[in-house]
C-alpha positions as CSV (number, residue, x, y, z in Angstrom):
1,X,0.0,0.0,0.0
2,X,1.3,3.3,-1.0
3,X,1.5,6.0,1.4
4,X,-0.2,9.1,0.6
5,X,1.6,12.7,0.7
6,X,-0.4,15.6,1.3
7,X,2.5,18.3,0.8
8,X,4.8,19.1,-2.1
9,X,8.7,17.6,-1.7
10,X,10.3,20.8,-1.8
11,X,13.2,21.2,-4.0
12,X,16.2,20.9,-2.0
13,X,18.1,24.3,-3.8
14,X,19.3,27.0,-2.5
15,X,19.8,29.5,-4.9
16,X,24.0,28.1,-5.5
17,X,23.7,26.6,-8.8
18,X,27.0,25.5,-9.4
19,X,29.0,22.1,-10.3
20,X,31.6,21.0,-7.9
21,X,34.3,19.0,-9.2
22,X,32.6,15.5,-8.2
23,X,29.5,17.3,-10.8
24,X,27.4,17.8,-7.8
25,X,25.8,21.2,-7.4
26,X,27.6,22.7,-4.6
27,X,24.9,24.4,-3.2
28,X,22.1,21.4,-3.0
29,X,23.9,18.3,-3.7
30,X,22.2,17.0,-7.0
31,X,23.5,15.7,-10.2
32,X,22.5,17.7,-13.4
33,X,19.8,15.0,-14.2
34,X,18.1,15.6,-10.8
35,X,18.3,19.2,-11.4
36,X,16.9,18.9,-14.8
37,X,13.9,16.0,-13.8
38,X,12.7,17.4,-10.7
39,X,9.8,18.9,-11.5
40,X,8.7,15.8,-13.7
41,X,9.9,12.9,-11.4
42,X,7.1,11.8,-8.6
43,X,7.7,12.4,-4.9
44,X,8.8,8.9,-3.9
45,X,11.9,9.5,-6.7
46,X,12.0,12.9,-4.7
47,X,12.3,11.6,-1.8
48,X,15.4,9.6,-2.0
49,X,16.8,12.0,-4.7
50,X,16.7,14.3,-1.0
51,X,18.1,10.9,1.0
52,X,21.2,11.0,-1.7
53,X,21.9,14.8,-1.6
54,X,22.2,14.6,2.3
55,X,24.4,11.5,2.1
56,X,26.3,13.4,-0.6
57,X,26.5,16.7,1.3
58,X,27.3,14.6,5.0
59,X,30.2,13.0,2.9
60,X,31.5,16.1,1.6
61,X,31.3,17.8,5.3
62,X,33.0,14.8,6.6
63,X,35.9,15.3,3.9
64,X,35.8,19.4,4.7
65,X,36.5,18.2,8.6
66,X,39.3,15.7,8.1
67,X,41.3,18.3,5.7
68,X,40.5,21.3,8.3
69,X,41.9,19.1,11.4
70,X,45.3,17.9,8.9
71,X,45.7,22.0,8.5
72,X,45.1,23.3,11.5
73,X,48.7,23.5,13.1
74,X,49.4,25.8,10.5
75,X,46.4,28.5,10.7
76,X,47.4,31.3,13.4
77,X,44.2,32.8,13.7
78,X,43.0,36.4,12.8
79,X,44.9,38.9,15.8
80,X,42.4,41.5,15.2
């Protein structure tokens, strides 16, 4: 049985439209076919188009973490 959804799956953008150099969006996390098909894909594609672009963007912060802590012996900080 089919579970029935009363509200739109809002597109996960945020207004920073541009490819990353995986060819992600950098702003939302979506490939250019899940850009382009959103608005003709149903909501349970949607949905775990949404599912991948938080994996995607929890992998990416993950990444952004490791690099910062490998750097940070060398940043002195702003002084003023």
């Amino acid at each position: 049985m089919q579970q029935l959804e009363f509200f739109d799956i809002p597109s996960p953008c945020i207004g920073v439209c541009e490819a990353g150099p995986r060819g992600y969006c950098i702003g939302c996390f979506r490939s250019r076919e899940e850009r382009m098909h959103w608005h003709s894909v149903d909501d349970a594609t949607k949905r775990i188009i949404v599912q991948a672009c938080t994996r995607r963007k929890r992998a990416y912060l993950t990444r952004q973490n490791k690099e910062d802590k490998q750097n940070t012996h060398f940043n002195q900080g702003n002084l003023f």
